[in-house]
N, C-alpha and C positions, 0 to 999 in steps of 0.2 A: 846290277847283280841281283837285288831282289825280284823285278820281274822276271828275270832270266830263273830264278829258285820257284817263283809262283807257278808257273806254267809249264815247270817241268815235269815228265812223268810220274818221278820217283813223289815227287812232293804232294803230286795229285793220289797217288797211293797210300802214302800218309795219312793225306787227308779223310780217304772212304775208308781205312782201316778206323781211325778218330770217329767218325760218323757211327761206324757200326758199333762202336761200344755205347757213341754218350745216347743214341736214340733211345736204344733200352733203359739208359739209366733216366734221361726225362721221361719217357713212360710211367715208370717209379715214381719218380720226386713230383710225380703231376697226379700219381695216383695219392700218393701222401696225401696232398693237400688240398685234391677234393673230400677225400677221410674227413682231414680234420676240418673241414667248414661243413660237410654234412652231419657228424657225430660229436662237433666239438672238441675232439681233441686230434692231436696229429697221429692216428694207428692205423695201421693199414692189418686188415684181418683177413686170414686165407683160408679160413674154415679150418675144420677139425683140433679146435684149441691154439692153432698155431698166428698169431699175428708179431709187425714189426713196428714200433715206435719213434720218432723224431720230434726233436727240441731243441731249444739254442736260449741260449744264455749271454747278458751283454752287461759288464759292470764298465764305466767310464767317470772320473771324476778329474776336479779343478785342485791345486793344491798353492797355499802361497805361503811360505815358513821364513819368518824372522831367521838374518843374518845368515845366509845359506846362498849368497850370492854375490857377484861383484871380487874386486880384484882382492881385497883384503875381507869379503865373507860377511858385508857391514849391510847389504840391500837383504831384500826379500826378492826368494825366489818365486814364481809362476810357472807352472807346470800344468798342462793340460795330459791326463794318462788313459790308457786302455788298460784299465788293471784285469780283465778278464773278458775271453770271447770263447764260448762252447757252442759245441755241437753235443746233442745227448741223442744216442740210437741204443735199442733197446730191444730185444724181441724172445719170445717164449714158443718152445716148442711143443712143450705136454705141460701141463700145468703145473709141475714139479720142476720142468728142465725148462731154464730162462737161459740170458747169454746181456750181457750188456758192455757198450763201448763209447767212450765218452774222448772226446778232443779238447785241447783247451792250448790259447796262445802263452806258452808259460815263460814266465819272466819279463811279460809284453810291456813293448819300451825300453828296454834294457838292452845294452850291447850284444847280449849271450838270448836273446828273445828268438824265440822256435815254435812254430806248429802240430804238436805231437800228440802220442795218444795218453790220455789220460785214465783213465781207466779201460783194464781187458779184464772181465768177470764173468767166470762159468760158473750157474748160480744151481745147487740141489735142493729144491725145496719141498721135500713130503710133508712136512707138517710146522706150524707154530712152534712149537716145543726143538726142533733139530733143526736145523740146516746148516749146507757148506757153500763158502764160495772161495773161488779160489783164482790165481790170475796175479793180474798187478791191482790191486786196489787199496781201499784206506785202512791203515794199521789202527788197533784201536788203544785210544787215548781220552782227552776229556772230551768234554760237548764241544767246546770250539770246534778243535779239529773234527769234530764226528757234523759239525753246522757244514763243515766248508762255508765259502766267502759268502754263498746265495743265503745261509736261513739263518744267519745270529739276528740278532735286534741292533746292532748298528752297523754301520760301514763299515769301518775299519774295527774288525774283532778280535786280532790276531795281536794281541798285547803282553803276552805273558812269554817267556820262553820256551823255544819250537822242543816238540818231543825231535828224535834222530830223525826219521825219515823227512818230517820239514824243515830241518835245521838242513838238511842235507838239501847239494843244489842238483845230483845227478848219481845214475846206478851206476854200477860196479865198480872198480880199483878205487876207495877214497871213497866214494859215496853210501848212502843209505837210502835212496829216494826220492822220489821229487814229489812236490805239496802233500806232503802225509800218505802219499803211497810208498809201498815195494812189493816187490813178489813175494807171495805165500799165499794161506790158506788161515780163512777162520771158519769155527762152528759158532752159528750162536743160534739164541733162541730165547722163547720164553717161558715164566712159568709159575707158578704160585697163585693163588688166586684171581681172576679177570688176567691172567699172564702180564701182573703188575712188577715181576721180577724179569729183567734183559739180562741178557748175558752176552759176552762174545769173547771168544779164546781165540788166539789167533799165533800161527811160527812163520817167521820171514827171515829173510836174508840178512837185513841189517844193515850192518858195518860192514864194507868188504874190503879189501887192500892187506899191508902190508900190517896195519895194526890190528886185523885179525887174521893171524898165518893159521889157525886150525879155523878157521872159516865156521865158527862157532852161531848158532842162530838167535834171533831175536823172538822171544817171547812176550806177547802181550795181552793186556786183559782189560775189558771192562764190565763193570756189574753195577747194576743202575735197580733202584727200587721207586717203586711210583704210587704215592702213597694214597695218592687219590684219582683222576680220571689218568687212563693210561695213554700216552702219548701217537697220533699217529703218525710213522714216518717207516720208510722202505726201508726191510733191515735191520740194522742195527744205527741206524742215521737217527741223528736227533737234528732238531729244531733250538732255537733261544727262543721265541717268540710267538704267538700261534695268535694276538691280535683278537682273543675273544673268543673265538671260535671252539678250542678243544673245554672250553668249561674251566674247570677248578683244576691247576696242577701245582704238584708239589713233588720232585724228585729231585733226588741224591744217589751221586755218584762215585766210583773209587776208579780210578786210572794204575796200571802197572804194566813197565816196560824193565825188562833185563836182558843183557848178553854181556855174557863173556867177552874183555876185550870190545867193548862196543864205545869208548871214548878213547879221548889221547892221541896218540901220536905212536910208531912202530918202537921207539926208544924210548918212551914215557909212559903207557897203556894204565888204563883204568878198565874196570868193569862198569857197566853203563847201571845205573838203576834209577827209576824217573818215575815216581807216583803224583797223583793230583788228587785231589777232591771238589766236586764242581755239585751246586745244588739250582734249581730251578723254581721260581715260585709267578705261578700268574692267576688271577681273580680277576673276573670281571664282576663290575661292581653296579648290576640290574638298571643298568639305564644309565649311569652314572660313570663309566668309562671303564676302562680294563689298567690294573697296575700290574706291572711286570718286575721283578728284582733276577738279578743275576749274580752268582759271587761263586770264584776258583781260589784254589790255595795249591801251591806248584812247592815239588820237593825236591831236587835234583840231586845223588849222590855220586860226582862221577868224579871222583877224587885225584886225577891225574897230577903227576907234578906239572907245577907252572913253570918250569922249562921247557914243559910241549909246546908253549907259545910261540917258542922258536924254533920250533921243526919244518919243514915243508909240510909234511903230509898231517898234521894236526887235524885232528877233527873236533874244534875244541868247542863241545858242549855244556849246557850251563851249570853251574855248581853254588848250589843255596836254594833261598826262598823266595816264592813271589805271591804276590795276593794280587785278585781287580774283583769289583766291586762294579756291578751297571743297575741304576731303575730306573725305570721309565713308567710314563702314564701314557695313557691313549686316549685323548678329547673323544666323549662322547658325541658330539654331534660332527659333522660333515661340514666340509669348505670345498664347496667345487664336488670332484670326483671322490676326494681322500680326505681324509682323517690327520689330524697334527699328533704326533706324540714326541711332547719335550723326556728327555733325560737327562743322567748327570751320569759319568762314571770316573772311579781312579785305581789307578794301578800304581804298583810297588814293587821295586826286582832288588834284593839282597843278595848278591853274587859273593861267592866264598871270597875270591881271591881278587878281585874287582871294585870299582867304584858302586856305589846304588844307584838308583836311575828311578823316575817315576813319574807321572802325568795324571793330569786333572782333563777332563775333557766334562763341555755341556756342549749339546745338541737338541736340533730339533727334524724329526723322522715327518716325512707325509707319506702316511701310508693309502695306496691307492688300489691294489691289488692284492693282497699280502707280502707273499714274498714275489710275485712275477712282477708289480711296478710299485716300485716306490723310490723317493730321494730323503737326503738329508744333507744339511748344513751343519756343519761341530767347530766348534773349539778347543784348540788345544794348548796346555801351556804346561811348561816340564821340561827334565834333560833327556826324558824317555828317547825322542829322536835324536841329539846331539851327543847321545853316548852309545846308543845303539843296542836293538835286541838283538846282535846275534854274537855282538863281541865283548868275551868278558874277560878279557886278558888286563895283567894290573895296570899297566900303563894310560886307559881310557881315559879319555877330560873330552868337557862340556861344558856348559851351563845348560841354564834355564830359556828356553825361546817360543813363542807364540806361532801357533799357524792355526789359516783359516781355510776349511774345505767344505767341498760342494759332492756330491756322488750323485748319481742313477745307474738306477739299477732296472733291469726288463728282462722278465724272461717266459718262453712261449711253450 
């Protein structure tokens, strides 16, 4: 039957139909990347201001966690993961009108794991001081979220409790968006001196379903001051770590998320209201190595009764306090390609209505490229994983458990 389907007309029709699309598109991806081995980077330029950009992004780590395995939960599990695989395309029309589109395998590894688009972004940029971008992109909250998985200073950064949209695992009826997206628009900009004050205002969708029946929006903000060299990154994006390079930094930030109806449950509802403050501190220390400190404090006001625990459609977001705490040093001298920097961080989650939960982690970073290669090795020990960041309903229990992981990280 298959020969009989290979050589038949229709299939050979198929085929030159298939042919005529993908030749143009390897013309393309062939022009790409002579681009970027002639000009060093991957952009393809068509004159008159107008060019297009491609990247790809690849996180994969080792994972082995005390009591997480076995018929009674008593071995250590082993887990080899693809925690992230990107695609980044990107291109600018007039030097004001850009467009950017990003892919990513989300939830990869996971039952519910999908190939889809991660960011869609129509960018206005006339000047420093204004712009808009609008689309599905990143809601704005503290630096984590504003790092994504690629720029914090350790692997796994994502310790504090998720604002909505990453707490959320998908858009509309029930959701709020997936890894710190959702649809809207922000302005943001800079401004005050050296444009050492960031701003970014942003309205999205939010919470959508049954627990918000006037379909009320989500409002969010961030405002960052930089008290000393200003930060370089696309945007309103921030970095954790810059590895020596941007000089002296020292910035502080305030995070605010609200909507009407944006927690709970259709029979239980709360209003969502979710501030942070997150500061950034790096010195390189003239020959002598670069130290880095990081520290968040997380507020959660989403005061829903703890009867939405038992609704279907709960959306139930965190309610209390959290702190994390990361420093690291940067070994002045070289081993090989890269650079060792040991750190130490700890976190603390104070959930209203919940058990507390917290972890101790040290690690050691080899940074080899910045943020495009590098790995690291950590430690971890706490009930942070055996009670969970995303469930805070009162009934939780854990203990205390050890695990050891490995990451790399590449991207082009």
């Amino acid at each position: 039957m298959w020969r009989d389907d290979w050589v038949s007309g229709e299939v050979l029709g198929r085929i030159r139909r298939v042919a005529g699309r993908a030749v143009p598109l390897a013309v393309f991806l062939a022009g790409m990347l002579w681009s970027a081995h002639a000009d060093a980077g991957a952009t393809l330029n068509f004159g008159d201001g107008q060019s297009v950009s491609l990247g790809l992004g690849l996180r994969g780590s080792f994972s082995a966690q005390q009591d997480s395995a076995g018929s009674n939960n008593t071995d250590w599990s082993k887990n080899f993961n693809l925690d992230n695989s990107r695609i980044y395309l990107s291109g600018q029309i007039y030097p004001w009108l850009k467009a950017e589109l990003n892919t990513e395998c989300v939830f990869c590894g996971s039952s519910s794991q999908s190939f889809e688009l991660l960011d869609g972004i129509m960018k206005i940029e006339p000047s420093p001081y204004f712009n808009i971008w609008a689309g599905r992109l990143l809601v704005p909250a503290d630096r984590v979220e504003m790092d994504g998985p690629f720029y914090g200073n350790v692997y796994q950064n994502y310790k504090t409790p998720f604002y909505s949209a990453d707490f959320s695992t998908h858009f509309g009826s029930g959701g709020a968006g997936v890894y710190a997206r959702d649809h809207g628009v922000n302005v943001w900009g800079n401004a005050g001196p050296e444009g050492k004050f960031k701003y970014v205002f942003g309205l999205f969708n939010g919470l959508r379903g049954d627990s918000n029946p006037s379909q009320n929006l989500l409002y969010a903000t961030r405002l960052a001051y930089q008290f000393l060299n200003v930060e370089d990154n696309p945007g309103y994006y921030t970095s954790s770590a810059y590895y020596g390079t941007a000089g002296d930094i020292l910035t502080l930030a305030y995070a605010l998320q609200y909507q009407q109806d944006g927690a709970g449950s259709s029979e239980n509802r709360s209003n969502l209201l979710a501030m942070s403050v997150d500061g950034l501190f790096e010195k390189p220390l003239s020959g002598a190595g670069v130290i880095t400190a990081e520290a968040e404090f997380k507020y959660f006001d989403d005061n829903y009764n703890v009867a939405a625990f038992n609704d279907p459609d709960n959306f139930g977001m965190f309610n209390g306090y959290a702190f994390t705490g990361t420093a690291l040093y940067l070994l002045p001298d070289k081993v090989g390609p890269g650079t060792f920097q040991p750190y130490l961080r700890y976190t603390e989650i104070t959930p209203l209505h919940s058990i507390d939960r917290g972890e101790f982690e040290a690690g050691l970073n080899y940074i080899i490229a910045g943020h495009n290669a590098k790995a690291s090795l950590f430690y971890q020990y706490g009930d942070l994983a055996s009670r969970s960041l995303t469930n805070f309903a009162p009934n939780v229990s854990g203990g205390n458990i050890s695990s050891i992981n490995v990451g790399l990280q590449l991207q082009i």
